[in-house]
N, C-alpha and C positions, 0 to 999 in steps of 0.2 A: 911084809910091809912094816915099815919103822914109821912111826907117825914125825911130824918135828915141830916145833914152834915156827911157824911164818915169821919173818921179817914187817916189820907194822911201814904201812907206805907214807909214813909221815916220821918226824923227828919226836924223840922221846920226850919233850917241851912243849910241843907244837899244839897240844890244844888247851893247854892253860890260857886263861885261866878254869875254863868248864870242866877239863878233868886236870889234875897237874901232873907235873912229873913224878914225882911219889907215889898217886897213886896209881899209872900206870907201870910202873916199877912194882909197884905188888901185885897188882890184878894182874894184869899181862903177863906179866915179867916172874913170877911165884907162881900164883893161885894159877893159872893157865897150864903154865909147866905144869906144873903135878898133874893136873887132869888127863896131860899129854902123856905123861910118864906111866903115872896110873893105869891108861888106855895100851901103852906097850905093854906091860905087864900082862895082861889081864890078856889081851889076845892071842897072847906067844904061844905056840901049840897047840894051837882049838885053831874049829874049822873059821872063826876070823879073821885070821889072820893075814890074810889075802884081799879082805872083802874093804870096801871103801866105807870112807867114815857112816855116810848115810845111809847105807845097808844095816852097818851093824847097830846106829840108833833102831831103824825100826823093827829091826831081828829082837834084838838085846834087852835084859831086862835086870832089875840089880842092880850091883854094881859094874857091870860090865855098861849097861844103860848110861847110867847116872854118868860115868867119866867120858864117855862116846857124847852124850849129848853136850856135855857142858865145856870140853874141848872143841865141838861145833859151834854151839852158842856162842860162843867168847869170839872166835875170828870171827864169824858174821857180825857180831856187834863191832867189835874192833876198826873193822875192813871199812864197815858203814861211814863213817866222821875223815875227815878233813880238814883242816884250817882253813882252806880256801874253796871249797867246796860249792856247788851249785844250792843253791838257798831257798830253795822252793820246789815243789814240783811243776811239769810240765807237761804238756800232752798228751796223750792216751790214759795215763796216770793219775792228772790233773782232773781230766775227765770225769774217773771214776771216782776220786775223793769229791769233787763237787757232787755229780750224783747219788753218790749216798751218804755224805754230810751236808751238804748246803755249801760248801763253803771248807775250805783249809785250815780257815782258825776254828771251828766247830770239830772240825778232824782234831784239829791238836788238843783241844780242850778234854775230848772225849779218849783219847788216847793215851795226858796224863793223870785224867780222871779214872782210868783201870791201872792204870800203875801205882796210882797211890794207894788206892782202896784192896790192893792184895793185898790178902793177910799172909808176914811172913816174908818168907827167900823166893822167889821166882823171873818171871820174865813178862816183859807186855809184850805185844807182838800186832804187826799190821803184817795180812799174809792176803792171797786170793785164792778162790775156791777154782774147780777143774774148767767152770765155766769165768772166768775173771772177776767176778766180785769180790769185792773186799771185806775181809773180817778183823775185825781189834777183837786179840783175845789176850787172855793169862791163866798163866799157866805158874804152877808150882814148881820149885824145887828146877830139875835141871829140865822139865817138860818145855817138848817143842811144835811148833803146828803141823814137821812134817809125822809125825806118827797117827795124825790126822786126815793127812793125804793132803793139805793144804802147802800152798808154795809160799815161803814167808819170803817179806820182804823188807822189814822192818825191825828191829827189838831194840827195847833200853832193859837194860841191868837194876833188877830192884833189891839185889842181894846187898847187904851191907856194906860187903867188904867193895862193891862196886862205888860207891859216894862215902862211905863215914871217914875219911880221911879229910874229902875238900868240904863235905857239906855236914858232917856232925850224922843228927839225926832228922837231917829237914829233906826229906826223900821229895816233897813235893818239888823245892828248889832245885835238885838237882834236874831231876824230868822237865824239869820250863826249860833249862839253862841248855840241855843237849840238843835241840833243836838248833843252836847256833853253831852246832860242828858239824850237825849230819852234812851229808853230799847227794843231796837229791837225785842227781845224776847215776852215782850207785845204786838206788832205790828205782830207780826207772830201770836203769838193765836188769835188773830182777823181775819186773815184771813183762817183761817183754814175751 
């Protein structure tokens, strides 16, 4: 199995000004690719090689880990955002974030409140447990909720090279700002 860079389901513009074309062009567009490339590499003739991306995160360790997760990480973040997108959550979902936040802006609050507070390169994540509850966690480096046994449903990019183009070094800014591209509607069919 050849892994490949997805096609992103929006125009390479299309969420400027929250990320711009630039720096989807590096994130996406470089820094992605290599992970990709990386991940062909590394699996070529091992018993990998066959196995689906999410196997070999939670097999894998190293560097064969490190490029496996963080070639997932990136299209689930990616995938997540729209320009036109649903701008809220709703139902079943809505449910649950009220129930253990109070409330949607409490969820957001507390959600770029762990993204800013990682120390370092990693991921925020809203994910649900085998029984549906909801956890906001982070996670370092290329770490993910599924090696947790958690189903994620959510992440922003706390790694540099994900904002210091459009936002410098104001990471809190950038976490306010990506709430205006997610696609709730994607966040909801994940938790289904």
């Amino acid at each position: 199995m050849i892994y490949e860079l997805p096609p992103l389901p929006y125009g390479i513009n299309d969420l400027a000004p929250v990320i711009s074309q630039e720096t989807i062009e590096y994130h996406y567009g470089k820094h992605e690719q290599t992970y990709i490339d990386n991940l062909n590499k590394l699996i070529e003739g091992t018993p990998f090689a066959d196995k689906p991306l999410e196997e070999i995160i939670k097999e894998a360790d190293g560097a064969l880990f490190n490029n496996a997760s963080q070639a997932w990480n990136h299209i689930f973040y990616f995938f997540t955002f729209s320009p036109n997108g649903k701008k809220s959550p709703q139902g079943k979902l809505a449910e649950a974030i009220n129930k253990k936040w109070g409330n949607f802006e409490n969820f957001q609050k507390e959600f770029e409140q762990a993204g800013t507070t990682l120390f370092g390169s990693g991921w925020v994540w809203l994910s649900k447990d085998k029984d549906g509850n909801l956890v906001i966690s982070k996670e370092n480096n290329a770490g993910t909720p599924l090696t947790k046994g958690l189903t994620p449903l959510l992440t922003f990019d706390v790694w540099e090279h994900a904002y210091y183009i459009d936002y410098r070094n104001r990471r809190a800014e950038q976490l306010h700002n990506l709430w205006k591209i997610v696609d709730w509607s994607v966040v909801e069919s994940r938790y289904l």
